[in-house]
VOGU-3710 file (C-alpha; in Angstrom, 3 decimals, decimal comma):
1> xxxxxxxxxx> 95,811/55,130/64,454  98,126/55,820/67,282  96,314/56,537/70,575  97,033/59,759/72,739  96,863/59,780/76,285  97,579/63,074/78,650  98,765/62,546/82,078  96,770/63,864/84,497  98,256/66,093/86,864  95,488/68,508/88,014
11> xxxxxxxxxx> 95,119/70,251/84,684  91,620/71,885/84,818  90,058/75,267/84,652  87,542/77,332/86,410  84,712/77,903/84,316  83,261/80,733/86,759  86,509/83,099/85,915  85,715/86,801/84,495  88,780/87,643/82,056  87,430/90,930/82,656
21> xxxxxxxxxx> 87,300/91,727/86,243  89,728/88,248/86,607  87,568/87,025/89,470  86,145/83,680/89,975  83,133/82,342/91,869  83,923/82,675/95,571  82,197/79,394/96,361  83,921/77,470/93,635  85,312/73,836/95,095  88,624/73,060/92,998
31> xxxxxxxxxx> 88,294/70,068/90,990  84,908/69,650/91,135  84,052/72,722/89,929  86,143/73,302/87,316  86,668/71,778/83,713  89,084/69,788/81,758  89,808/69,932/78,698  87,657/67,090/77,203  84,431/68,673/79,259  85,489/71,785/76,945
41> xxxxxxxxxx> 85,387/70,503/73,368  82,729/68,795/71,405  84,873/66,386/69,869  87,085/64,815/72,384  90,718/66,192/72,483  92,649/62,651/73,270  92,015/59,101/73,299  92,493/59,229/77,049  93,820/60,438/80,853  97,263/58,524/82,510
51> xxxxxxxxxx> 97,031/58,847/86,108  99,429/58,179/88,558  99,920/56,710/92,064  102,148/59,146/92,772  99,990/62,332/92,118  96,805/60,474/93,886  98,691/59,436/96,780  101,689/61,326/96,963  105,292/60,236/97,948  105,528/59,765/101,739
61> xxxxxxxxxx> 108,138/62,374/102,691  107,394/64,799/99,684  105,126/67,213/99,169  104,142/67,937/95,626  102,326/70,589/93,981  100,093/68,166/91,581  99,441/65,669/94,542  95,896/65,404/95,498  94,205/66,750/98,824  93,128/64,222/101,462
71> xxxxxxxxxx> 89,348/65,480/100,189  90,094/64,892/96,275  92,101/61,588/97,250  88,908/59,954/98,999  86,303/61,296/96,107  88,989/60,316/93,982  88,639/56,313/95,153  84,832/56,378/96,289  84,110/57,513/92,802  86,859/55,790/90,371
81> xxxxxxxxxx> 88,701/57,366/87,749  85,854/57,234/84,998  83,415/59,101/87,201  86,054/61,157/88,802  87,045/62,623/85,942  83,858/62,941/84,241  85,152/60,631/81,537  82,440/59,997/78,291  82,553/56,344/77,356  84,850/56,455/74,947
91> xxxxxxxxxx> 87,893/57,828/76,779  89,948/55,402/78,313  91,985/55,262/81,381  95,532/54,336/81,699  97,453/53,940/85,065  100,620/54,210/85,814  103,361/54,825/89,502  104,831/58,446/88,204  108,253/56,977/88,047  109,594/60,356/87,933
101> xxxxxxxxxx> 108,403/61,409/90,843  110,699/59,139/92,550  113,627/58,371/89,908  116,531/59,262/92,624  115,558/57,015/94,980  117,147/53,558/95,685  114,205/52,196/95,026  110,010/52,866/94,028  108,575/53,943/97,830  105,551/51,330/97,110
111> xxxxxxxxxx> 105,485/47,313/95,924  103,875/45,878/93,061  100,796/44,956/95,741  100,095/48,556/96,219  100,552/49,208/92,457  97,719/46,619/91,487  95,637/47,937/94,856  95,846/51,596/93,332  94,957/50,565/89,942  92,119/48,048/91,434
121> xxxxxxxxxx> 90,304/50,921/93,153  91,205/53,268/90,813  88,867/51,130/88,570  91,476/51,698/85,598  91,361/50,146/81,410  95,076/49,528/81,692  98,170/48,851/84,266  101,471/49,510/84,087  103,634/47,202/86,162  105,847/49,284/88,911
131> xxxxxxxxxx> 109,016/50,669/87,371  112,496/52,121/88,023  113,565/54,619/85,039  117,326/54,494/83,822  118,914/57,628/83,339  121,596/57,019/80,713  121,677/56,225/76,471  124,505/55,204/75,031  125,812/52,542/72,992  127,843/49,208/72,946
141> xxxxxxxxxx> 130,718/51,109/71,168  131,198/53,764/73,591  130,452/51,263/76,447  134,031/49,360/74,690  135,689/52,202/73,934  135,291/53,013/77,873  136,166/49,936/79,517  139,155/49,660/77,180  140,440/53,141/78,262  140,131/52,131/81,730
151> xxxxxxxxxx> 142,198/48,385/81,209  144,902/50,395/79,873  145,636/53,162/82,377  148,338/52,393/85,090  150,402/54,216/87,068  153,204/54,559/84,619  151,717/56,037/82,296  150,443/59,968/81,948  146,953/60,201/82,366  144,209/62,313/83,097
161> xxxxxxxxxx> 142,317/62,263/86,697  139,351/64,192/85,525  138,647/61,771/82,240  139,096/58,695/84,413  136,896/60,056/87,523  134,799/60,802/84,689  135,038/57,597/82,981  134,409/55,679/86,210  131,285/57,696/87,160  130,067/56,506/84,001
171> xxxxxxxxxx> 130,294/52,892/84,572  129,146/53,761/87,927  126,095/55,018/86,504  125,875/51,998/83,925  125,911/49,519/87,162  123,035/51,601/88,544  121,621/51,334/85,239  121,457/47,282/85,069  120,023/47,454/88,628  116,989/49,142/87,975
181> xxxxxxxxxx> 116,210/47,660/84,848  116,467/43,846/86,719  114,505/45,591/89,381  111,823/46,708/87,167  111,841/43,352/85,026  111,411/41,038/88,464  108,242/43,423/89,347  106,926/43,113/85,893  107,183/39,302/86,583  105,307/39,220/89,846
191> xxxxxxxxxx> 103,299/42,318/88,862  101,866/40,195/85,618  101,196/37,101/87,633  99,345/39,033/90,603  96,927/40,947/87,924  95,385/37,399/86,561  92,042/38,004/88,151  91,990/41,831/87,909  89,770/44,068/85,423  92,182/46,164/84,083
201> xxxxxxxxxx> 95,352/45,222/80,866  98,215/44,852/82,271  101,413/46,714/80,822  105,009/45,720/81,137  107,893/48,048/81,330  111,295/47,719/79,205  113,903/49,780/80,336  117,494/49,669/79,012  120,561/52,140/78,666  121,397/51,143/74,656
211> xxxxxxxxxx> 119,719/48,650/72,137  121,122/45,657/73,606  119,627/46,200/76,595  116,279/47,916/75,488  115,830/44,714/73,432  116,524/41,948/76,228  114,040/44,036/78,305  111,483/43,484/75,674  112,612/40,140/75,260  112,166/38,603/78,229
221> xxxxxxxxxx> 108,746/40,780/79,061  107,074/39,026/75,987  108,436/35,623/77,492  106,828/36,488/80,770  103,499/36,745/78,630  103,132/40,430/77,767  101,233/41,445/74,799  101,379/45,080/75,467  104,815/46,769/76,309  105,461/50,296/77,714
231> xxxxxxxxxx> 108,754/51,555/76,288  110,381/53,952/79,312  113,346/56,722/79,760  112,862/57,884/76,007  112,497/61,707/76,744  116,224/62,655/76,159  116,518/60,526/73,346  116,708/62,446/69,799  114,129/61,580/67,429  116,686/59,977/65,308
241> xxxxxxxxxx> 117,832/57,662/68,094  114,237/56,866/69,259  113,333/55,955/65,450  116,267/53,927/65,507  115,722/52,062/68,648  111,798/51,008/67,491  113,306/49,790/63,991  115,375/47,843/66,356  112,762/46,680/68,623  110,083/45,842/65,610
251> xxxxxxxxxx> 112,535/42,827/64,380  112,611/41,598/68,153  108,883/42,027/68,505  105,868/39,491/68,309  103,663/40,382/65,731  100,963/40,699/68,516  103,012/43,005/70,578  102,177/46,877/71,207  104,158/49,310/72,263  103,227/52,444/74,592
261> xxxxxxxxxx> 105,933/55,080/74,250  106,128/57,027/78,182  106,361/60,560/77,945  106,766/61,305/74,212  104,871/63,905/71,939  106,296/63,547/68,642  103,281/64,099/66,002  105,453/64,619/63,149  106,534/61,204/63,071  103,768/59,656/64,577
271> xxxxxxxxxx> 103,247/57,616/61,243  106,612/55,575/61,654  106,003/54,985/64,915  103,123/53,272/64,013  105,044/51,551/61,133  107,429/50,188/64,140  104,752/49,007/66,827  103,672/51,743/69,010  100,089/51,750/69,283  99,839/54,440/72,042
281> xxxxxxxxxx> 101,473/57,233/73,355  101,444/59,828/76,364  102,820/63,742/76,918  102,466/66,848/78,531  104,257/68,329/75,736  101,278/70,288/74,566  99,990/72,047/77,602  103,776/72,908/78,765  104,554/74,647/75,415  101,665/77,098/76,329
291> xxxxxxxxxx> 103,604/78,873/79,343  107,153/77,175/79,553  108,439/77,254/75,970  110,028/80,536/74,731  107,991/81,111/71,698  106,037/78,184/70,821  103,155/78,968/72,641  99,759/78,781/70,627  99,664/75,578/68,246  97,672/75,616/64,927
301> xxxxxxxxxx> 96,884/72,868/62,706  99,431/73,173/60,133  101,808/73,017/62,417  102,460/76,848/62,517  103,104/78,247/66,174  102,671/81,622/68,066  104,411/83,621/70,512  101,543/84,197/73,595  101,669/87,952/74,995  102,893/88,387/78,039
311> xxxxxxxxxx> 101,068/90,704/80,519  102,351/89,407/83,423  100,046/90,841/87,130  102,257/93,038/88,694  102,299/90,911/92,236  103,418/88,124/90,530  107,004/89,491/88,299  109,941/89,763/90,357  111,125/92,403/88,463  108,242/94,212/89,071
321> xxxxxxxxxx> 107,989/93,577/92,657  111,954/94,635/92,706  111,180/98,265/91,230  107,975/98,443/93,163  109,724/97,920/96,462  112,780/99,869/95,660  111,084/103,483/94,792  111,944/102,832/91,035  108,584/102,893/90,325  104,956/103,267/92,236
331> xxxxxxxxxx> 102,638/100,268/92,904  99,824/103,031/91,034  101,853/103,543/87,777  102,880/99,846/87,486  98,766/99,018/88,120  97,877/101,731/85,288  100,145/100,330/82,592  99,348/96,610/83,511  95,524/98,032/82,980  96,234/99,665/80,101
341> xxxxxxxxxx> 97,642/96,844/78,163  95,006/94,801/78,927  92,524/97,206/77,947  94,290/97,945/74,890  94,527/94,126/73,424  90,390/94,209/74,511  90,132/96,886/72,464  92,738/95,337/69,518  90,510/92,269/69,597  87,627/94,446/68,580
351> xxxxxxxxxx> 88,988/96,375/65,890  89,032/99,441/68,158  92,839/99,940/68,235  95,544/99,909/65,153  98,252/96,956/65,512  100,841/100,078/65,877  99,577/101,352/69,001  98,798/98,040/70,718  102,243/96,921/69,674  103,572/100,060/71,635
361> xxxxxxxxxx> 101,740/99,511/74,855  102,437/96,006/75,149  106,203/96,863/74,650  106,390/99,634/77,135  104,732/97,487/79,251  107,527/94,694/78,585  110,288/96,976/79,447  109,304/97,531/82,698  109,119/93,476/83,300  111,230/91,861/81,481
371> xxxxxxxxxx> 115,154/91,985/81,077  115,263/91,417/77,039  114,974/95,198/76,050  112,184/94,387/73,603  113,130/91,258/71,995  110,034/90,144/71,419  108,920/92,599/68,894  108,700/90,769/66,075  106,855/87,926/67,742  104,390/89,154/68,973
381> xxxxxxxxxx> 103,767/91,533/65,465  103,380/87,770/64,295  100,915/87,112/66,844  98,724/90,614/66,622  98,696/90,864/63,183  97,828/87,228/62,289  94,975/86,688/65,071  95,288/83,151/65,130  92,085/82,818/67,781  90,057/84,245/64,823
391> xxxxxxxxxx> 90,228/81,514/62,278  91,131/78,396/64,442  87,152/77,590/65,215  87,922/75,800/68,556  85,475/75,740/71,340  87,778/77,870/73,371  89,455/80,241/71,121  85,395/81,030/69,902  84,718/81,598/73,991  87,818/83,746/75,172
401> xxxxxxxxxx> 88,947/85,036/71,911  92,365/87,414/72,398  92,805/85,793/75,586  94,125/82,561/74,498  96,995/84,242/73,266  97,472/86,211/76,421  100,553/84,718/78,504  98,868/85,694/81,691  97,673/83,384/84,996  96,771/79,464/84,912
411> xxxxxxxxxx> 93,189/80,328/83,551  94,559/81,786/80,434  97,731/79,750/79,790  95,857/75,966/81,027  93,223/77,206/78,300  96,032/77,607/75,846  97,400/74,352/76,742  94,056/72,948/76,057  93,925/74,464/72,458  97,352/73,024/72,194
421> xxxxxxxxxx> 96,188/69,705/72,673  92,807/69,756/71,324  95,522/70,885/67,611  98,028/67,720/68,603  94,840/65,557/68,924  93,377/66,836/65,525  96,606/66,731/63,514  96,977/63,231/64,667  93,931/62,115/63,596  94,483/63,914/59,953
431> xxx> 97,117/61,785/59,509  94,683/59,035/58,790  92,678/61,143/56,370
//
């Protein structure tokens, strides 16, 4: 079975936090406090965490708004991950440098020393050697097609400026390209010979822009002695191109070699990847959909989705704040209806209010904050009228019940998120079954 890893980046809830009165315990310490999501299920929701050097430490001359506090950042190393995190046994950690947090710089900010250092005291299972993403896909027969347009355009000839500015950033962009992927394959090298006497499995990175190049990365990591291969810059990539690429890469392969796929959430074809190699996998994917996608909000096991409600607190719309502050409405009438709403799902949840009359609350209440003139109607019937929380028997759709489905604040949607992957973990694992 493929293995699922989610990237840490401060993803935990407060467990002292009234949905009622929405206040939390005043002495609460963040972090250490709080919960994630495999202290909130019974059955564990992944296989295990990814953490990266750049959330722990930061980048020097950026400020993020995942990156740890001096205070977390010492417990953080005086502890190790495992304890850190309040990891049981059988959930693994993975490390990794947060490419992305750097990907438009010349170069990574820290060596391959500081890599191993990071993942030494970090007291990591597994390593991945210090990378430099590539930005582009393509293929060998538009790379052709490009370079042949560009031997044949002179000065004598009409032509158009804006195709061949265009055509040269892209070759531009394709030298950048080959740089970073040599970059990343020389630290692999020195990264695989420096981890000989360390505790943790040591992962090489394979980069490329095409096939070609994705499969000379892979290639020469295997003849550097890597058994296990993280695949990296996939996220743009259509399933259909990333399927095609691993059916690639499987007759390049060792029949010892693994693949960890960076950054993808793909359950639905989780079986061919396994077909092809990959034995692992990390994403986000999950906990994002809860408060960034536009409808796919609340996951269920058959792969059905849900539209969360959104209630937003009336300090925190802009639209709100904008009719509050220009006379268009009071601060007291915005407060009422934001109560009543709430109030009203409470008492939908209990069976004390019809599905009509909820439906017509929460939609006068969207008027005032949101610009789509009641667009959402039909969702969120979906959502009311189905009561997914009911019948999905997770720890935390049993505990908060309505509120799960409740687009409101980071201790209602990270909960959400949780559910989200606790359903990606589950339908994963069915696929064995």
């Amino acid at each position: 079975m493929i293995k699922y890893f989610f990237p840490d980046s401060q993803d935990f809830v407060d467990p002292s936090f009234n949905f009622n009165t929405e206040e939390r315990n005043e002495h609460r310490v963040r972090q250490r406090d709080d919960r994630y999501a495999h202290e909130l299920f019974e059955k564990k929701p992944y296989d295990g965490l990814l953490v990266s050097k750049a959330i722990v430490d930061g980048i020097p001359g950026h400020v993020g708004k995942t990156t740890y506090s001096a205070a977390q950042r010492h417990r953080f190393y005086r502890e190790k991950s495992h304890r850190f995190f309040r990891l049981p046994s059988d959930i693994k950690v993975f490390g990794d440098c947060g490419a992305f947090s750097y990907a438009f710089e010349d170069k990574p900010p820290f060596t391959v020393e500081d890599t191993i250092d990071f993942y030494t005291k970090s007291g990591v299972d597994y390593g991945i050697s210090l990378d430099h993403i590539v930005f582009m896909y393509t293929n060998t027969d538009n790379i052709n097609k490009k370079r042949k347009y560009l031997e044949h355009v002179s000065d004598s000839t009409p032509h158009d400026i804006n195709k061949i500015k265009h055509t040269e950033a892209f070759f531009s962009q394709l030298e950048d390209s080959r740089y970073r992927q040599s970059l990343t394959l020389d630290n692999a090298e020195q990264f695989l010979i420096q981890s000989k006497s360390t505790n943790f499995i040591p992962y090489g990175v394979a980069h490329g822009w095409d096939l070609q190049s994705y499969g000379d990365s892979v290639k020469q990591l295997m003849k550097m002695g890597y058994d296990r291969i993280t695949l990296g810059g996939l996220v743009p990539l259509q399933s259909h191109q990333l399927l095609e690429l691993l059916s690639y890469l499987k007759d390049i392969k060792q029949s010892k070699t693994q693949f960890h796929l960076l950054g993808i959430s793909r359950v639905e074809h989780a079986e061919k990847f396994s077909n092809l190699g990959v034995s692992s996998f990390d994403s986000t994917t999950p906990l994002l959909q809860a408060f960034k996608d536009g409808k796919k909000n609340y996951h269920t096991i058959s792969g059905d989705y849900y539209t969360a409600l959104k209630v937003p607190q009336i300090d925190a719309n802009l639209k709100l704040k904008n009719l509050i502050q220009s006379g268009s409405i009071s601060h007291d009438v915005a407060r009422t209806m934001e109560k009543r709403v709430l109030n009203m799902l409470q008492a939908y949840e209990s069976y004390k209010a019809t599905l009509d009359d909820t439906l017509h609350i929460l939609m006068a209440y969207e008027m005032l904050h949101t610009e789509g003139r009641g667009h959402m109607y039909e969702a969120y019937h979906k959502t009311l009228s189905e009561r997914p929380w009911e019948s999905c028997g997770c720890e935390i759709c049993d505990d908060i019940g309505i509120n799960v489905v409740i687009y409101r604040g980071a201790e209602r949607n990270k909960r959400r998120g949780f559910h989200n992957i606790q359903v990606k973990y589950t339908r994963l694992n069915n696929l064995d079954n």
